[in-house]
ROTI-65172 format. One line per field, with one value per residue: residue number from 1; x, y, z of N, C-alpha, C in turn. Coordinates in Angstrom, 2 decimals. Layout:
BEGIN
mivo: (NUM / ...)
nxx: (X / ...)
nyy: (Y / ...)
nzz: (Z / ...)
caxx: (X / ...)
cayy: (Y / ...)
cazz: (Z / ...)
cxx: (X / ...)
cyy: (Y / ...)
czz: (Z / ...)
! end
This chain:
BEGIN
mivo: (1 / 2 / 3 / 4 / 5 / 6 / 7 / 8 / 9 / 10 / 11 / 12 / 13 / 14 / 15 / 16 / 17 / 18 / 19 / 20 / 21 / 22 / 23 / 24 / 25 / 26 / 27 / 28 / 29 / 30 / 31 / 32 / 33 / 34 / 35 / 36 / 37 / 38 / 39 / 40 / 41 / 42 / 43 / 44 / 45 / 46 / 47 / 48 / 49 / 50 / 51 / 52 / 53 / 54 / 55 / 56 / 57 / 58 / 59 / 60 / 61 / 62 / 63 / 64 / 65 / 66 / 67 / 68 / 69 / 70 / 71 / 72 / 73 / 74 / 75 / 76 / 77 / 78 / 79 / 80)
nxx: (-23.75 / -21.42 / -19.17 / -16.74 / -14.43 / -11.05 / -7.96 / -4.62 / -2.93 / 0.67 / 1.62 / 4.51 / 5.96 / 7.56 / 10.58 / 9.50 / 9.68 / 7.49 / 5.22 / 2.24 / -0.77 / -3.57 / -6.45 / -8.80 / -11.56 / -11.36 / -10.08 / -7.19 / -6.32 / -7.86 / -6.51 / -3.94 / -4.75 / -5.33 / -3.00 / -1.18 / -2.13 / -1.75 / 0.74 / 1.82 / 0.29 / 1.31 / -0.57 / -2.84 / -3.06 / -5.88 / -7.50 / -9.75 / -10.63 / -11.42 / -13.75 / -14.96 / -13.44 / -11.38 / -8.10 / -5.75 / -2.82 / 0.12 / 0.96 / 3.55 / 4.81 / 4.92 / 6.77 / 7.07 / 4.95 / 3.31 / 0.77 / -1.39 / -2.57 / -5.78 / -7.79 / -10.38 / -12.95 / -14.59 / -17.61 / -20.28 / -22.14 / -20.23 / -17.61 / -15.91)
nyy: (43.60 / 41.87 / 40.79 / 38.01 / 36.55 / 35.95 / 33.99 / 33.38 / 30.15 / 29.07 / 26.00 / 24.93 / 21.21 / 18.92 / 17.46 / 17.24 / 17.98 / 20.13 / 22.96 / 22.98 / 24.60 / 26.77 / 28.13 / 29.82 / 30.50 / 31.17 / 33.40 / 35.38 / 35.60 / 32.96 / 31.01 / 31.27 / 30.84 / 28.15 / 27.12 / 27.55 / 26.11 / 23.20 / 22.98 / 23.81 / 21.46 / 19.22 / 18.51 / 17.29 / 19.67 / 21.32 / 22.93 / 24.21 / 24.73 / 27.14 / 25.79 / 23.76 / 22.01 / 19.71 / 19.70 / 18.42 / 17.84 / 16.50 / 18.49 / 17.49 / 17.13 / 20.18 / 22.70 / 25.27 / 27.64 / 30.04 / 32.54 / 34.49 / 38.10 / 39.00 / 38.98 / 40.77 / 38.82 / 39.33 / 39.07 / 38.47 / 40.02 / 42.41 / 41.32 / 40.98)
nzz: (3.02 / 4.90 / 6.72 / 7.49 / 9.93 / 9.41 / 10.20 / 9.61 / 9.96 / 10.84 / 11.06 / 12.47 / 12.35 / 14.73 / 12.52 / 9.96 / 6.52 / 5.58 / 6.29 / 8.43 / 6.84 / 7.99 / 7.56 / 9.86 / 11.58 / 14.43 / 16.70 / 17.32 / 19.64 / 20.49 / 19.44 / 20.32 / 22.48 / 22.93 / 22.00 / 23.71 / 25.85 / 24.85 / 24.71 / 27.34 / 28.64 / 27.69 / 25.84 / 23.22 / 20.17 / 19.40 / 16.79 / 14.23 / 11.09 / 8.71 / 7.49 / 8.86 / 9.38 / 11.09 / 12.89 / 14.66 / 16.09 / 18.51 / 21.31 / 21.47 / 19.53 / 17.94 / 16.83 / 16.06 / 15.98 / 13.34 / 14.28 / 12.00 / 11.41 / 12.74 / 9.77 / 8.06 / 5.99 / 3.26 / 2.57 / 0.05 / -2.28 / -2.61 / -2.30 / -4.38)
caxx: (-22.49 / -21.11 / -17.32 / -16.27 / -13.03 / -9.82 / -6.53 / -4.09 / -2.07 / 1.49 / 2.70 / 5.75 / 6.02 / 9.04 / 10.81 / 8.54 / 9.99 / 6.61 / 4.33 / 0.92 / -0.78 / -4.75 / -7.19 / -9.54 / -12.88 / -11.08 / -9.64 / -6.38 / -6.64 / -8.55 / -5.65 / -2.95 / -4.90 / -4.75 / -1.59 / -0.68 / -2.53 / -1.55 / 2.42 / 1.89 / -0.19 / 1.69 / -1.55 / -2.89 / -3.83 / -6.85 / -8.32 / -10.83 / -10.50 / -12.92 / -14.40 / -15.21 / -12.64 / -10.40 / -6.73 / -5.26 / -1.53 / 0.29 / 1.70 / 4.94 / 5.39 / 4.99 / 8.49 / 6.71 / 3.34 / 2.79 / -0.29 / -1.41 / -3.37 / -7.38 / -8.49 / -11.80 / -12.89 / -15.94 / -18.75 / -21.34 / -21.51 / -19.31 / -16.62 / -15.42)
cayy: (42.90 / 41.90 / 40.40 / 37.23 / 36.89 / 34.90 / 34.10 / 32.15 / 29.95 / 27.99 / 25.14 / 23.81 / 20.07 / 18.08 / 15.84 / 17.19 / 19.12 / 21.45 / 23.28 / 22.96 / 26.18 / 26.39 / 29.31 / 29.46 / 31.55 / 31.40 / 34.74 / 34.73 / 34.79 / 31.83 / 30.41 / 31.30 / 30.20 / 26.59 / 26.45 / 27.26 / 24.92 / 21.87 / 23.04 / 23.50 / 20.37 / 18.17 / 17.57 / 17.54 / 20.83 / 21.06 / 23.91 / 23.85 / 25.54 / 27.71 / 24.72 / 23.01 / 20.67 / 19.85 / 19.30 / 17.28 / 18.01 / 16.55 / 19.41 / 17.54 / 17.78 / 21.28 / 22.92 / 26.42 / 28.27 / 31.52 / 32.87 / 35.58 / 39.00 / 38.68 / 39.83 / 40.73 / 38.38 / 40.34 / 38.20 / 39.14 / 40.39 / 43.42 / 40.48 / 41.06)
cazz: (3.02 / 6.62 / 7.20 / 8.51 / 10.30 / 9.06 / 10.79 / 8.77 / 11.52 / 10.33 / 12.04 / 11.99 / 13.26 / 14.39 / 11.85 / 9.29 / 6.41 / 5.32 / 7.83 / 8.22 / 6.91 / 7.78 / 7.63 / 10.67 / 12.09 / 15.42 / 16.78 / 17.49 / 21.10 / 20.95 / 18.99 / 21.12 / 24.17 / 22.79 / 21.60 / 25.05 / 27.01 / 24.34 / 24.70 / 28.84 / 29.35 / 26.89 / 25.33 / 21.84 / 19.61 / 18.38 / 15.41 / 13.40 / 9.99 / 8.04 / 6.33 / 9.65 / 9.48 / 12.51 / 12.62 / 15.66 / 16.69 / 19.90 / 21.77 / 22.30 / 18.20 / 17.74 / 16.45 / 15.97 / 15.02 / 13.37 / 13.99 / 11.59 / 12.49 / 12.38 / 8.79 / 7.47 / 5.15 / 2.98 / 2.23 / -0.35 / -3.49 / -2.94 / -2.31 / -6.03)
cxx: (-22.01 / -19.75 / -17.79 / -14.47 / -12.25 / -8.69 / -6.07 / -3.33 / -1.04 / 1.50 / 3.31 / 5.85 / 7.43 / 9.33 / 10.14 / 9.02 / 9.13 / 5.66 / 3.13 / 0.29 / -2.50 / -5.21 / -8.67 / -10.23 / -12.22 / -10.57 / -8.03 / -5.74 / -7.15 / -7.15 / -4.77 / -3.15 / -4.65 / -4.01 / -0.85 / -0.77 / -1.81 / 0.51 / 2.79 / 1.31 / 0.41 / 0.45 / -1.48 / -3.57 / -4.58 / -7.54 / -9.08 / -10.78 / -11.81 / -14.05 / -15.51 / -14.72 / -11.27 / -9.76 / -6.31 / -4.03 / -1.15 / 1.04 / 3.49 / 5.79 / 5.72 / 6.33 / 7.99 / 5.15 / 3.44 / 1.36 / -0.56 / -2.03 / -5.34 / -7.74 / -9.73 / -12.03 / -14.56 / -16.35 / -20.00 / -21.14 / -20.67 / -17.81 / -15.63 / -14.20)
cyy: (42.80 / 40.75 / 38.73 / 36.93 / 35.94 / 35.42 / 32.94 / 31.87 / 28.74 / 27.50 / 24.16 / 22.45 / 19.53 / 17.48 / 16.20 / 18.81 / 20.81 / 21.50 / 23.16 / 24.45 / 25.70 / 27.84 / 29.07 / 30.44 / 31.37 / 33.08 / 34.20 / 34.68 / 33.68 / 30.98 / 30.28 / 30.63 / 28.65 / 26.18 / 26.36 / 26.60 / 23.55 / 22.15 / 22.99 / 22.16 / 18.91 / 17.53 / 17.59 / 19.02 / 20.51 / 22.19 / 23.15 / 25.02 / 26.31 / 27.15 / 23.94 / 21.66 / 20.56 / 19.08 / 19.30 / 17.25 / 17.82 / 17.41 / 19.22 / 17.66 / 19.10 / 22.40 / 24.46 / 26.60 / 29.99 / 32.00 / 34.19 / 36.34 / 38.42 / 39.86 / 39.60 / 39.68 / 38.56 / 38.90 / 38.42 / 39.55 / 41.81 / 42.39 / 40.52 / 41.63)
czz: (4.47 / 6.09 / 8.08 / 9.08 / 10.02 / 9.45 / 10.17 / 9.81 / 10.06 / 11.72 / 12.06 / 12.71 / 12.93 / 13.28 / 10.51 / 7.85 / 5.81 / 6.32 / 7.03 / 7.77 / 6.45 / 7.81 / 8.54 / 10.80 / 13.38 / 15.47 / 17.09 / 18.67 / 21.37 / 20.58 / 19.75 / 22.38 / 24.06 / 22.69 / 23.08 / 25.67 / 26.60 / 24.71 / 26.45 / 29.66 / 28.53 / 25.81 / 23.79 / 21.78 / 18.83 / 17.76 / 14.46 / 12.22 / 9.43 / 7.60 / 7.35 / 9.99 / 10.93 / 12.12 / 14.04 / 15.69 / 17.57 / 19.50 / 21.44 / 20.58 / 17.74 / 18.00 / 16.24 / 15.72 / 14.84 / 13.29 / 13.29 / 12.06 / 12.04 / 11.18 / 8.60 / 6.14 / 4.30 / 2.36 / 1.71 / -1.41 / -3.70 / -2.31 / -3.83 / -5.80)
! end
């Protein structure tokens, strides 16, 4: 049995009254480092979810994010 890692991230967008809420294989340093750059460079945020799906946010929308802590997510048949 071996672990993979999940961080659930919200995020709230302007104007917008429900948040986004994704579950990613990032860490959540990686997370934070983007959100930073896309909120300091005006740019867009970009994650990629567990699935391998990517979600596309400009910076200049972004009204909050919670990032959650990094859980184990067991994989295998002692997953039960």
């Amino acid at each position: 049995m071996w672990h993979r890692w999940r961080v659930e991230i919200k995020i709230g967008i302007t104007n917008v009254n429900r948040e986004v809420v994704i579950d990613s294989t990032q860490t959540t340093a990686e997370v934070e480092t983007a959100v930073t750059a896309a909120l300091e460079a005006g740019s867009v945020l970009s994650l990629t979810d567990e699935r391998g799906r990517k979600l596309v946010i400009p910076g200049s929308k972004i009204g909050y994010v919670d990032i959650g802590e990094d859980t184990p997510r067991r994989v295998g048949f002692g997953a039960v």
